[in-house]
N, C-alpha and C positions, 0 to 999 in steps of 0.2 A: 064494707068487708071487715071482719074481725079474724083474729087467727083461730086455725080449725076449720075456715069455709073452703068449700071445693073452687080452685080458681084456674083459667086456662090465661095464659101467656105468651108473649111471642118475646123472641133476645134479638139484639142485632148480632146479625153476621161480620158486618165492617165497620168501625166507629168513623171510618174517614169518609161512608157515608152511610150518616144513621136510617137512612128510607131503604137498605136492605134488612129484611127480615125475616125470621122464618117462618114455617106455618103456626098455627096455634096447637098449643101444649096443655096437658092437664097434669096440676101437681095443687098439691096442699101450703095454704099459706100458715107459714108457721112462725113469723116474724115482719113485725112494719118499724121501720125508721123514718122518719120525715119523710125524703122522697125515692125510698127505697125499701125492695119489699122482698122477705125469703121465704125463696117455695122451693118443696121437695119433689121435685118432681117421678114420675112414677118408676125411670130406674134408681131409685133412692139416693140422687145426689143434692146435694142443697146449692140454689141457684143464688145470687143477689141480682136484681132484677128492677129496671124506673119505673114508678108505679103507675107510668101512666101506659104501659105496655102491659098490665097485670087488669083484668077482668072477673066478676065475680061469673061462675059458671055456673049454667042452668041447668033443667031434666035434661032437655035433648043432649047436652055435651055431656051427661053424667051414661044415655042411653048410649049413643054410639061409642063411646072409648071404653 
């Protein structure tokens, strides 16, 4: 993934337990730090986000959303 690619995401909901999360999101990644990644996602907010929760997204997630 580079920044500019189309990526879908999930955040956690509770950090006191990180296995709730929410569904997958589609936003633009427009920044990578070691292990942390910022995407804008599509109401134009910018997220910070662990990049192992950040996916590069394909045609179909590009067709349904």
């Amino acid at each position: 993934m580079k920044v500019g690619d189309l990526v879908r995401f999930k955040e956690i909901i509770r950090h006191d337990y990180p296995e709730v999360l929410t569904d997958w999101q589609l936003g633009v990644m427009i920044a990578k730090e070691y292990n942390l990644v910022k995407v804008l996602n599509r109401d134009g907010e910018v997220k910070t986000i662990y990049s192992y929760l950040v996916q590069k997204a394909g045609k179909k997630d590009k067709e349904t959303k």
